[in-house]
C-alpha positions in Angstrom: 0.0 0.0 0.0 2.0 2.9 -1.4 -0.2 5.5 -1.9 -0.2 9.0 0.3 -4.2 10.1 1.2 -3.8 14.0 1.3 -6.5 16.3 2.0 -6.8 20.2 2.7 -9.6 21.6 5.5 -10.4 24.5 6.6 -10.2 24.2 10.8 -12.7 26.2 13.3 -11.0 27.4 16.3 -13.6 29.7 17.5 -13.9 27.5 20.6 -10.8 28.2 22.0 -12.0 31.1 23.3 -14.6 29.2 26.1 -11.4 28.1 27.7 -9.6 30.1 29.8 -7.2 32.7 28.4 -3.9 30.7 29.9 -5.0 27.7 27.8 -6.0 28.9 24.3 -3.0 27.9 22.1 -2.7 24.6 23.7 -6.4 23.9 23.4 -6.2 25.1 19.5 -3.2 22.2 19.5 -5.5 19.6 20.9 -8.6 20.9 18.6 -6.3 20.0 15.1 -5.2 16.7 16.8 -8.8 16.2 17.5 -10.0 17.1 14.6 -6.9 15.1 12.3 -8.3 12.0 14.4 -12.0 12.5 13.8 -11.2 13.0 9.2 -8.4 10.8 9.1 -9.3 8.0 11.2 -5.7 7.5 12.6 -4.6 7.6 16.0 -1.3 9.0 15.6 -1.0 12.4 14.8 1.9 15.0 14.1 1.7 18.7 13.9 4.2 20.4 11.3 6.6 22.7 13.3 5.0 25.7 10.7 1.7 24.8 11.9 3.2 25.3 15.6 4.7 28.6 15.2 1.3 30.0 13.7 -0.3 28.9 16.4 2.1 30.2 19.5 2.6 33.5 16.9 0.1 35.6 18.7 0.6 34.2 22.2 -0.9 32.0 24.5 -4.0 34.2 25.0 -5.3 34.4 21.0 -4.4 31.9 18.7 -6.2 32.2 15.2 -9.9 32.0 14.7 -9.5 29.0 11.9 -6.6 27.6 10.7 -5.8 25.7 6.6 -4.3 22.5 7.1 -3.0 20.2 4.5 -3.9 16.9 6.4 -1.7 14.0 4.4 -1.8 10.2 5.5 1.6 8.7 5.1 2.7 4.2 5.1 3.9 4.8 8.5 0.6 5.0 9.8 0.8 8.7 10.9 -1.0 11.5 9.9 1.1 14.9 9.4 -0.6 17.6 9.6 1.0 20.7 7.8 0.1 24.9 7.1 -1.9 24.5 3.7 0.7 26.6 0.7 -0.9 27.2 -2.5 1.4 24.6 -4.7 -0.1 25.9 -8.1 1.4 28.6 -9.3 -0.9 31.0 -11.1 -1.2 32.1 -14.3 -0.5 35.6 -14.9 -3.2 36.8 -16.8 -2.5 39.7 -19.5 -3.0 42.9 -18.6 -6.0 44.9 -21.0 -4.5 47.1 -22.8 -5.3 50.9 -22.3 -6.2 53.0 -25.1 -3.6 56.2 -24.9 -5.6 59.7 -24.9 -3.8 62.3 -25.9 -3.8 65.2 -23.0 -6.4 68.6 -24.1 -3.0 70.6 -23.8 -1.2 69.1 -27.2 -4.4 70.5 -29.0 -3.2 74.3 -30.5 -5.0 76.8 -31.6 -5.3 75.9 -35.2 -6.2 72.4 -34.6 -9.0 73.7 -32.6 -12.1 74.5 -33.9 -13.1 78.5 -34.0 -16.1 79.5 -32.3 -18.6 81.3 -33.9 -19.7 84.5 -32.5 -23.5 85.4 -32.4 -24.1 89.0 -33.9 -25.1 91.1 -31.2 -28.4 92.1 -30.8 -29.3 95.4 -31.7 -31.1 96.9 -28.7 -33.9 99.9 -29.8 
């Protein structure tokens, strides 16, 4: 059996904030192992060092609201559970191009067109 199972979720960690504010990164850490367990259906779990940092990054008192986790099952019979990176690289798409208009300055007086002037009304 030498295929990898890899999946990507999306974690809620909104209940980390019903514990008290001493516990909250270490409860996040036991939510994703909890969480790993429930998807994966494997006891053993490991939490990529990345994942960690992100985690701890703000402090004990307010780790992330919801963390994406690439979740991948490996022949060990582990689960490692890493920060999700976007792999793909994307496509740079081409910019429209712009039409150019000329500035109202560059016009000069003889490319302009002359105003007519209205006779002037004779007043009696």
């Amino acid at each position: 059996m030498s295929q990898e199972l890899e999946r990507v979720y999306t974690i809620p960690l909104g209940k980390v904030k019903i514990s008290q504010s001493q516990h909250r990164a270490v409860r996040a850490i036991n939510m994703i192992k909890e969480f790993a367990r429930h998807h994966m259906k494997v006891e053993t779990i490991k939490i990529d060092e990345e994942l960690g940092h992100l985690i701890w990054s703000r402090g004990v008192r307010s780790p992330p609201r919801k963390v994406k986790v690439r979740m991948s099952k490996t022949d060990e019979g582990y689960v490692l559970v890493s920060l999700f990176t976007d792999d793909i690289e994307s496509t740079v798409t081409p910019e429209k191009e712009t039409k150019k208009v000329e500035d109202k300055g560059d016009i000069t007086k003889e490319e302009a067109p002359a105003k007519e002037e209205a006779p002037a009304k004779d007043s009696k």
